[in-house]
C-alpha positions as CSV (number, residue, x, y, z in Angstrom):
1,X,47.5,196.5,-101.9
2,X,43.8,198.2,-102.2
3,X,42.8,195.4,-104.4
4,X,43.7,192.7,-102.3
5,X,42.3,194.2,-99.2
6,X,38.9,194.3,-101.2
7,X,39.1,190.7,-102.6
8,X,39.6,190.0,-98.9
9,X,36.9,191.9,-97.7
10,X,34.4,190.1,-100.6
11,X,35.5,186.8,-99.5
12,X,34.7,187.7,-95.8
13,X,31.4,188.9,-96.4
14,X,30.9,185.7,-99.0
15,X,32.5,183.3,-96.1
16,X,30.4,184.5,-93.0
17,X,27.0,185.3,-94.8
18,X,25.1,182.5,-92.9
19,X,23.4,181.6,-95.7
20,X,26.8,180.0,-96.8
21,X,26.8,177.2,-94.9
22,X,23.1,176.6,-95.0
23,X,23.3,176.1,-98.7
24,X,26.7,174.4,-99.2
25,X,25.3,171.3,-100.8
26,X,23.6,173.3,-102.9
27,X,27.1,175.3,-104.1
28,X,28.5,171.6,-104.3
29,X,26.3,170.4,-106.9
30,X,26.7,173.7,-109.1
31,X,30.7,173.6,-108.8
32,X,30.2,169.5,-109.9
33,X,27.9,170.9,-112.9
34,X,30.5,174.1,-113.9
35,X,33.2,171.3,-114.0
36,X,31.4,168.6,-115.8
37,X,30.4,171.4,-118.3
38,X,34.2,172.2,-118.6
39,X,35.5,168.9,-119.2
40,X,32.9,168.5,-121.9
41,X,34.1,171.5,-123.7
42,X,37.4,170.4,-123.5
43,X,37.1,166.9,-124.5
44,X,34.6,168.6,-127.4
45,X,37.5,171.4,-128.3
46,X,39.6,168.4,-129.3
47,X,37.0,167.0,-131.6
48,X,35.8,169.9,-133.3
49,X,37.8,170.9,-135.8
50,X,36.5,167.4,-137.9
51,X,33.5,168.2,-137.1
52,X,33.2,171.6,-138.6
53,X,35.2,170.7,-141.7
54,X,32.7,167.9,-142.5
55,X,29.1,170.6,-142.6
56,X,30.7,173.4,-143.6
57,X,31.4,175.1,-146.5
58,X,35.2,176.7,-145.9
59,X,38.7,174.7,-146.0
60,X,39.4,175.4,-143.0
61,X,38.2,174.5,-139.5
62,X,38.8,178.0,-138.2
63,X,37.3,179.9,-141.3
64,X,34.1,177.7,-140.1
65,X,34.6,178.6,-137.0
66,X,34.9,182.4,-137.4
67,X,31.7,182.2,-139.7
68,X,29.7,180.6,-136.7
69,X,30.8,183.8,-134.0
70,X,27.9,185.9,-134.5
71,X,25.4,182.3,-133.1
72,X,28.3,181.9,-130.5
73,X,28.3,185.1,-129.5
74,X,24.1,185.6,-129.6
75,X,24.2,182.5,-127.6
76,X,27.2,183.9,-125.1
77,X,25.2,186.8,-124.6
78,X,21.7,184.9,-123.7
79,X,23.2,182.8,-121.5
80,X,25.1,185.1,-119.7
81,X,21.6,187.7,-119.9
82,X,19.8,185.0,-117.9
83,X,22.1,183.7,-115.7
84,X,25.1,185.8,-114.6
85,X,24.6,188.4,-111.9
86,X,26.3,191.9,-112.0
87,X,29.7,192.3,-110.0
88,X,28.5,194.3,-107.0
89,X,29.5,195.0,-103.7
90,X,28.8,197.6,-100.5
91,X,30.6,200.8,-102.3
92,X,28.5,203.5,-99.2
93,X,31.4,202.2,-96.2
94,X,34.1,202.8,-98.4
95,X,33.2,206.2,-99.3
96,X,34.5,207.7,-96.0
97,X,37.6,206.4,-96.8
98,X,40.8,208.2,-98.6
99,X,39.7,205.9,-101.5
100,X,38.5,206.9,-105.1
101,X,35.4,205.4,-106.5
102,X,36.8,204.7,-109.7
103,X,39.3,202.6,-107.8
104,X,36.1,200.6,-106.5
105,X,34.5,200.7,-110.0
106,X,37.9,199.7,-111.4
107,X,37.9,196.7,-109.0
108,X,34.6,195.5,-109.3
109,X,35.1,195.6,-114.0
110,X,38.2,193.7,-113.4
111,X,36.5,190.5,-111.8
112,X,35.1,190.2,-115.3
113,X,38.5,188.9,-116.2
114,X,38.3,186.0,-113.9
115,X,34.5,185.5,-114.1
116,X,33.3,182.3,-115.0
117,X,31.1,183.4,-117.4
118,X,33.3,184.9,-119.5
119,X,36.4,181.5,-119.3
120,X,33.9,178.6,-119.8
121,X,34.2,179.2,-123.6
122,X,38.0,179.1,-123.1
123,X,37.7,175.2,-122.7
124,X,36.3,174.4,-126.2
125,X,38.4,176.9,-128.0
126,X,41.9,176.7,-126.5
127,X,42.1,173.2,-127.7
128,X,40.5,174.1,-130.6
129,X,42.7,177.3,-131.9
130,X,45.8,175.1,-131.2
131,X,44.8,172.2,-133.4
132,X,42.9,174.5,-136.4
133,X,45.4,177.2,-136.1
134,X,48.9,176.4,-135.5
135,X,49.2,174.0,-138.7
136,X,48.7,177.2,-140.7
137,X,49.2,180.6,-138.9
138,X,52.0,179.3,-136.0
139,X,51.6,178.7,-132.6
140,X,52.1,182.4,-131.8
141,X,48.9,183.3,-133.9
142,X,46.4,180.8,-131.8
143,X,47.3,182.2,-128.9
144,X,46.6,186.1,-130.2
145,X,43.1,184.1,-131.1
146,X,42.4,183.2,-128.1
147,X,42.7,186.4,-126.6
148,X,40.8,187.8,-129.2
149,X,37.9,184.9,-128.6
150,X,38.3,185.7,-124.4
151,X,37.8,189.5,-125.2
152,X,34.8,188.7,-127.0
153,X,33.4,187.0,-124.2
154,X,34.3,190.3,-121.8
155,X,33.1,192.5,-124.4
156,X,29.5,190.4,-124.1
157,X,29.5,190.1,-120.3
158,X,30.7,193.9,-120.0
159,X,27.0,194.6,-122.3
160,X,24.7,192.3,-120.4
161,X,25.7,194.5,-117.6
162,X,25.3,197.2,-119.0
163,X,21.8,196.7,-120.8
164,X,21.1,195.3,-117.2
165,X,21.5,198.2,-115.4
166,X,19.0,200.2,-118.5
167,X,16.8,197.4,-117.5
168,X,16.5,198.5,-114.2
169,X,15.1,202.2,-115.1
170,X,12.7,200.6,-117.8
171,X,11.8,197.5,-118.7
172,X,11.1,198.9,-122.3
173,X,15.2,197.1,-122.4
174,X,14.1,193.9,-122.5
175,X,13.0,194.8,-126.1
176,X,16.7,195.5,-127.0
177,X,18.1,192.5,-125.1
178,X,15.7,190.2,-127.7
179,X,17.3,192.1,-131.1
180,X,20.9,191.9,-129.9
181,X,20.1,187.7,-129.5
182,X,17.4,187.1,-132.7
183,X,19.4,189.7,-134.7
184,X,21.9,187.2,-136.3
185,X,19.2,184.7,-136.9
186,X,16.8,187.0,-138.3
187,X,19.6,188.8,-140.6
188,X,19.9,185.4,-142.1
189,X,16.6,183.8,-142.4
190,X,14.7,187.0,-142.9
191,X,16.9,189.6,-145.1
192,X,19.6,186.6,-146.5
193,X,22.7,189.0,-145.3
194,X,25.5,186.0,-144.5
195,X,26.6,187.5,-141.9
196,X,28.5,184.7,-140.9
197,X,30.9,186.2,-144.3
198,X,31.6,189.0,-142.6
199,X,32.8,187.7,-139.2
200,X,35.2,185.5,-141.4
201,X,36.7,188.0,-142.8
202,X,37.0,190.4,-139.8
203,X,38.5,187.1,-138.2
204,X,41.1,186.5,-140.9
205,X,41.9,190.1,-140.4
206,X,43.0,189.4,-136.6
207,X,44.9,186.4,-137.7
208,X,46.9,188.5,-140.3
209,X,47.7,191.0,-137.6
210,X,45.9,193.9,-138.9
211,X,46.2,196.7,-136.7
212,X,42.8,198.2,-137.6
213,X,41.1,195.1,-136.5
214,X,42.8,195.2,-133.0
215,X,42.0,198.4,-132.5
216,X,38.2,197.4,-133.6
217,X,38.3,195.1,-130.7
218,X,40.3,196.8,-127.9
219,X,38.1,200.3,-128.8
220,X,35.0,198.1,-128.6
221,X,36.3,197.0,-125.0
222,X,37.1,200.3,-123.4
223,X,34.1,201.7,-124.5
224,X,31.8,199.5,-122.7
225,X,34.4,199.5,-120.1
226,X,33.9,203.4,-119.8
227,X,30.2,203.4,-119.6
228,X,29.8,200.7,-117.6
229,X,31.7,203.0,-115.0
230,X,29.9,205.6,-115.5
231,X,26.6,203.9,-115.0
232,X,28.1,202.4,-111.8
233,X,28.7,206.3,-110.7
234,X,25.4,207.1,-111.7
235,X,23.9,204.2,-110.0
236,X,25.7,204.9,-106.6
237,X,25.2,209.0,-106.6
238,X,21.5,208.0,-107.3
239,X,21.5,205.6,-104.3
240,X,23.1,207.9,-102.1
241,X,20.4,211.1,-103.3
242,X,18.0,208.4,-102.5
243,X,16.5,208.7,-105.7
244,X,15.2,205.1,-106.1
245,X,13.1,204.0,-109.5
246,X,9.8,206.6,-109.5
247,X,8.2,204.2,-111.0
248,X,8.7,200.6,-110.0
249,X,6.1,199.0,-112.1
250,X,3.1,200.9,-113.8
251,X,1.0,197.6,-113.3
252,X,-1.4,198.6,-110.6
253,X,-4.3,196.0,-110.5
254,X,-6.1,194.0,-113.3
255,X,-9.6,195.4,-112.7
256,X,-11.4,193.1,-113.9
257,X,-9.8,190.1,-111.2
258,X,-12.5,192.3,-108.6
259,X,-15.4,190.6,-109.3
260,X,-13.1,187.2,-108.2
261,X,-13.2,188.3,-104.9
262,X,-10.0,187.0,-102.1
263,X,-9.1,185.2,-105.3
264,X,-9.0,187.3,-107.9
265,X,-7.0,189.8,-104.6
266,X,-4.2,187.3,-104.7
267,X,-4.0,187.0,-108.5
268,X,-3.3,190.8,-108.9
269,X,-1.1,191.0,-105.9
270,X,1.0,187.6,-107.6
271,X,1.4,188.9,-110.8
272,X,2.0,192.7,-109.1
273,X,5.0,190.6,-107.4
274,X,6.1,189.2,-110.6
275,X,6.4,192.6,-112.4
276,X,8.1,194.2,-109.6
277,X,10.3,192.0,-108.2
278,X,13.6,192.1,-110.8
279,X,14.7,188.3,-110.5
280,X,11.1,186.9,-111.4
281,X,10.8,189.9,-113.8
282,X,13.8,188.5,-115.7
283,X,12.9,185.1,-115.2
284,X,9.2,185.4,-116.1
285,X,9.3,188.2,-119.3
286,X,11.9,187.0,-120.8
287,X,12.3,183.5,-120.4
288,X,8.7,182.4,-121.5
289,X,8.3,184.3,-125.0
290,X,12.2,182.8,-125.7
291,X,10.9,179.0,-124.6
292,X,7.8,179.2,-126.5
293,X,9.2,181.4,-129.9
294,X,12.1,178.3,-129.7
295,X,8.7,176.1,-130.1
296,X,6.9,177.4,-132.3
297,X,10.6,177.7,-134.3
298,X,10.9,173.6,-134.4
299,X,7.2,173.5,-135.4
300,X,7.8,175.6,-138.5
301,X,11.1,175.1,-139.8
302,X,10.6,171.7,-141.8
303,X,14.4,171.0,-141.8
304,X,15.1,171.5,-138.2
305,X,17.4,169.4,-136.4
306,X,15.1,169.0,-133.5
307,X,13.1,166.5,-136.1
308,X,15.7,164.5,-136.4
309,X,15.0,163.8,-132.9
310,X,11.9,162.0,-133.3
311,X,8.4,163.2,-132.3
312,X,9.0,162.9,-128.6
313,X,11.2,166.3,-128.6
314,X,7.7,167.9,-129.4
315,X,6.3,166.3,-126.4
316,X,9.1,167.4,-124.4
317,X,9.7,171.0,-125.3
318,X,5.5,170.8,-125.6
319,X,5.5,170.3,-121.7
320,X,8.0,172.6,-121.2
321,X,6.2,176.0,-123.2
322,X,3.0,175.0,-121.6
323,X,4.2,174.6,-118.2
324,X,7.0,177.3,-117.9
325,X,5.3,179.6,-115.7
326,X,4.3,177.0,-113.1
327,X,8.0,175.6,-113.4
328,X,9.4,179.1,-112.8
329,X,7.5,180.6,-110.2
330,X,6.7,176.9,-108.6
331,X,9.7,177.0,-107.2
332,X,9.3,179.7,-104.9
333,X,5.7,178.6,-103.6
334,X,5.5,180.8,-100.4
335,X,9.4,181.3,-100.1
336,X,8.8,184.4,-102.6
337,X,6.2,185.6,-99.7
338,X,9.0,184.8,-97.5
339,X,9.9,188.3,-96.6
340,X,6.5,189.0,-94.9
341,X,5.2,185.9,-94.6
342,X,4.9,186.5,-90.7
343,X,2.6,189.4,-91.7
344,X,0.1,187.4,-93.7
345,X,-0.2,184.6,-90.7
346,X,-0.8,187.5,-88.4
347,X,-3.8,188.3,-90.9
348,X,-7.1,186.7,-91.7
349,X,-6.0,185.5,-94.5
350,X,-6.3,181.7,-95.9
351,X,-2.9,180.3,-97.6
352,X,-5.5,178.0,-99.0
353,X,-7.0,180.5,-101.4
354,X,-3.5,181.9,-102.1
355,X,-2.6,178.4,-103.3
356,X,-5.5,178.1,-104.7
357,X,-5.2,181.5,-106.9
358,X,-1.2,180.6,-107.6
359,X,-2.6,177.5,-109.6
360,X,-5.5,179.7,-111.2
361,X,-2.5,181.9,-112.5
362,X,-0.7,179.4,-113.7
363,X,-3.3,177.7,-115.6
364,X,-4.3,180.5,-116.7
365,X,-0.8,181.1,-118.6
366,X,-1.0,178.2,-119.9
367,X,-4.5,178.1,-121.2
368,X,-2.8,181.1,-123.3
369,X,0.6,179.3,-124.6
370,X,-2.2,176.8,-125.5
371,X,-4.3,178.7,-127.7
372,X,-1.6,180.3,-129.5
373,X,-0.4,176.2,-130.2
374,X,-3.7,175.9,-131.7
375,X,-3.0,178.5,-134.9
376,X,0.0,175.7,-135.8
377,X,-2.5,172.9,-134.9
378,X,-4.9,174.3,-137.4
379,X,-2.7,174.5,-140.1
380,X,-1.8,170.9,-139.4
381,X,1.6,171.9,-138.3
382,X,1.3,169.4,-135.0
383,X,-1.2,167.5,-133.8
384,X,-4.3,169.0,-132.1
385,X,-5.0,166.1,-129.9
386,X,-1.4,166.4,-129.1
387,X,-1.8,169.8,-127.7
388,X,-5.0,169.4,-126.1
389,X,-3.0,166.1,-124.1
390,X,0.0,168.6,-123.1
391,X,-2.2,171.2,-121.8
392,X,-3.9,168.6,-119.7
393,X,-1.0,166.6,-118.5
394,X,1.0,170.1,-117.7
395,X,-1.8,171.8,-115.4
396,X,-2.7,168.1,-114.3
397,X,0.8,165.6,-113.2
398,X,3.1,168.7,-113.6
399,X,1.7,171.0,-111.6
400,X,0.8,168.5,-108.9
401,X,4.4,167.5,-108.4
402,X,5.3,171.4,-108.8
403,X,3.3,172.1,-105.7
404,X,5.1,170.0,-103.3
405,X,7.5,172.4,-102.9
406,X,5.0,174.6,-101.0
407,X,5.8,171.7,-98.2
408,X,9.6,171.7,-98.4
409,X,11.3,175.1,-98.9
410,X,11.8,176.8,-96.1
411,X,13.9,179.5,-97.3
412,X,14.6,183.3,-97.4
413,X,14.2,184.4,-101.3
414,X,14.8,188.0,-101.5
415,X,12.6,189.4,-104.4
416,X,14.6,193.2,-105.2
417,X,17.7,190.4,-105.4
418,X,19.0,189.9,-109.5
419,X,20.1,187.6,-111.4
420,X,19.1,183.9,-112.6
421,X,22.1,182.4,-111.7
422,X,21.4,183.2,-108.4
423,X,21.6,180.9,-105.7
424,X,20.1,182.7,-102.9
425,X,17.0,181.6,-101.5
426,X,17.6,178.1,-103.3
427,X,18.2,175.0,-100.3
428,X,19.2,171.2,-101.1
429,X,15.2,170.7,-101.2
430,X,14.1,173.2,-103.5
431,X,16.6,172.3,-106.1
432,X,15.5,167.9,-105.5
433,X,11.8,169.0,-105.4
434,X,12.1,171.1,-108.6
435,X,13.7,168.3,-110.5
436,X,11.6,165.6,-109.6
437,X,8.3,167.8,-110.3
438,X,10.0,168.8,-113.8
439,X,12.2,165.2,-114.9
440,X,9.5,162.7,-113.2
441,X,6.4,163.7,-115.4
442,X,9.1,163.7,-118.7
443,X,10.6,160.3,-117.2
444,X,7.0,158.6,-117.6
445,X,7.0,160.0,-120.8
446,X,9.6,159.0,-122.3
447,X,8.8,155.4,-120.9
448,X,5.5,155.1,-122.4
449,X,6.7,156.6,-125.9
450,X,9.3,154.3,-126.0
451,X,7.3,150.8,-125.1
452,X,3.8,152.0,-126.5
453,X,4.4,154.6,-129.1
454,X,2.8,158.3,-129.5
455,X,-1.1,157.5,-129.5
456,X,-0.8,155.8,-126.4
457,X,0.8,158.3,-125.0
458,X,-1.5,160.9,-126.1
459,X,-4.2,159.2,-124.2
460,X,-2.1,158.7,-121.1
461,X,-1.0,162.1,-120.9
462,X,-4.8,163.4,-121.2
463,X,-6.9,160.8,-118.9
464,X,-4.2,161.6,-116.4
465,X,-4.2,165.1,-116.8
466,X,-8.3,165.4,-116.6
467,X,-8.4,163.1,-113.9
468,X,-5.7,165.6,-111.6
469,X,-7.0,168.3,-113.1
470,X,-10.9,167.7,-112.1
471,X,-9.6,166.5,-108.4
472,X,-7.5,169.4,-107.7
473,X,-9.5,170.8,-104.6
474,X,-8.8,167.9,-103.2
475,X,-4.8,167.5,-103.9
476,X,-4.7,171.4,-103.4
477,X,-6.1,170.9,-99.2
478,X,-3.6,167.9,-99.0
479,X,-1.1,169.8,-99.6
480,X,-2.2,172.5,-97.9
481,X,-2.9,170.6,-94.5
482,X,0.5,169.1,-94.7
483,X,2.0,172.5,-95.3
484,X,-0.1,173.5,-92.0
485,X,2.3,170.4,-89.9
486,X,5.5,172.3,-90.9
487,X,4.2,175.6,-91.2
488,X,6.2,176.7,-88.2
489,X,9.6,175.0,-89.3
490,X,9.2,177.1,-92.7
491,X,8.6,180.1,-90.9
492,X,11.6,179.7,-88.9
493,X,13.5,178.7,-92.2
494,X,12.3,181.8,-93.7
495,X,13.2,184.3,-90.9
496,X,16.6,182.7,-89.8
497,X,17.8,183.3,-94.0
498,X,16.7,187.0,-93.8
């Protein structure tokens, strides 16, 4: 009965936040994408058993399979690191009530059963486990699989929470959330330990019912079960104490930005945001070195499969490294100020020199991804013109389209707010503006490669890039005076999401 008064009392509060309606579009398009991602899995689960028995090196498709868990699982674990909030809800109004916390606790791990995150998997290996399984082991022994795969899944989502809520005390976490994803890669590449042997085994353990493997798994699980409730205890008796993080951030101020003057003022107080504010935190520390090390990765590996792509992947993931701090934080262009934005227009400040200092930033970071391109350039790795063209055509077309969206979005975007995958603060035009500034540039791209080949693209990407990039005073105050026409509307927008 408690639990389905609290599942009613989540859906209330998700039903009537106003921001519900305001965004529906928005929630729309993301329940199209989950379900065209699903049916792609499944149709993909039905395939894949050929698939896997033609590169690898077992008899059977599952044996393959099982040898690939520790990539599946690294990859699980990043996606669901980046994008999947932590089950939470308002535990202080239920603490006057004749009801235990663990109860609430209880409730809150149990959605991890029906999460998303943790059943998307479920569409490319139910199909699979039926058709790679069952001719062997029974029908019987692909579902136990299954359930071993799905508690897999829990077992990762139950340790990005966790590792989540470390992150929150120091950010000294981040470092262990890279291992747990590089560490199967580098085990292999680095030390030559297969560990893909030893997940095949532990796997052909489970399908020959070997109790010491179940208990492996189910141990495993209640562990993180149990101190994922305790940090929830912790969490809420610290709340309650009022004993917030001491120490937020111990970024203070990049001294030498002084000398910059209102400028170099905005550029401390943006990148004091940034390492504050948990979702760009995540978004901005973690995301960037994992963009450009997965660069730097197709650059050196000679037998990569992103080569077999052609040279326009380079390109492509050469605009996205360069770029990835203007494509992150460009789309919260004054909606990230949008908690006290009414206190800076009640200042004597100019929202042209805080645009002006956003792009500074921005190029700035991607001077930096630039420089560290040229130690592969040098060693003839990729082309040097080829980086000198991306770093123009990124800070030039790219960010120019990026900017718009200090026009169009007009909404609340709480900064102490987590997650990736998280949809608040994010309208029907932040989400068009933010494709069109990131697919538009690529689009042209990919034209011109296509009918003219690489050289003239080079050259297009650079005279393009110089020529935005020497004018951008002037594109800056355009978009600045035509912020000024709707300033009032996004002002509105941004108090009436609060």
């Amino acid at each position: 009965m408690l639990q389905k008064e609290l599942r009613q009392h989540q859906w209330k509060a998700f039903r009537r936040n106003p921001m519900f309606e305001r965004n529906f579009g928005v929630r729309i398009f993301m329940f199209v994408m989950f379900g065209y991602l699903a049916l792609e899995f499944l149709v993909f689960g039905f395939v894949l058993d050929k698939m896997l028995l033609e590169i690898g090196t077992y008899e059977r498709a599952i044996d393959i399979f099982n040898s690939l868990l520790p990539y599946i699982l690294a990859v699980d674990f990043t996606i669901k690191f980046f994008f999947k909030q932590n089950q939470s809800m308002q535990i202080a109004p239920y603490l006057s009530l004749p009801v235990g916390r663990n109860r609430l606790f209880h409730f809150l791990l149990r959605k991890e059963f029906s999460s998303f995150w943790n059943l998307y998997f479920l569409f490319l290996v139910v199909p699979f486990a039926f058709k790679a399984i069952t001719p062997f082991f029974g029908f019987g022994t692909a579902v136990l699989y299954i359930l071993f795969f799905y508690l897999l899944c829990i077992i990762s989502s139950l340790a990005v929470n966790l590792l989540n809520n470390f992150i929150k005390r120091s950010i000294l976490f981040y470092a262990l959330a890279a291992v747990i994803i590089i560490s199967p890669f580098a085990l292999v590449l680095l030390l030559h330990i297969d560990t893909g042997d030893y997940t095949q085994r532990f796997s052909e353990w489970i399908l020959n019912y070997n109790p010491l493997a179940w208990l492996a798994v189910i141990g495993t699980f209640a562990g993180l079960w149990f101190f994922n409730r305790t940090r929830m205890r912790k969490a809420v008796y610290d709340e309650l104490q009022g004993d917030k993080s001491k120490k937020i951030s111990s970024f203070s101020s990049i001294s030498f930005l002084d000398r910059f003057g209102v400028i170099g003022d905005f550029i401390n107080l943006e990148v004091r945001m940034i390492l504050r504010s948990p979702r760009l935190k995540q978004q901005v520390l973690f995301a960037c070195p994992l963009i450009v090390g997965l660069f730097l990765f197709m650059i050196y590996n000679p037998n990569s499969a992103f080569q077999a792509s052609g040279q326009f992947v380079y390109f492509l993931y050469g605009v996205f490294s360069i770029g990835l701090i203007g494509l992150i934080m460009g789309q919260y262009l004054f909606t990230s100020e949008s908690s006290f934005f009414d206190g800076l227009m009640s200042r004597k400040i100019s929202l042209y020199e805080m645009l002006k200092s956003k792009f500074i930033l921005y190029c700035s970071v991607s001077l930096f991804i630039t420089l560290i391109l040229f130690i592969p350039a040098f060693q003839g790795k990729i082309s040097f013109f080829m980086v000198i063209a991306l770093f123009f055509y990124t800070v030039g077309p790219v960010y120019f389209m990026i900017f718009q969206n200090v026009v169009y979005n007009k909404t609340y975007f709480d900064l102490f707010d987590k997650g990736m995958m998280n949809w608040k603060g994010t309208s029907g035009n932040m989400i068009v503006i933010t494709m069109i500034g990131m697919f538009l540039p690529v689009i042209l791209m990919l034209i011109i490669n296509a009918l003219w080949g690489e050289t003239v693209l080079c050259w297009f990407m650079l005279s393009t890039g110089i020529a935005l990039t020497l004018t951008v005073k002037y594109w800056l105050e355009w978009t600045y005076k035509r912020f000024l026409k709707r300033k009032y509307k996004n002002m509105e927008g941004f108090r009436s999401n609060a």
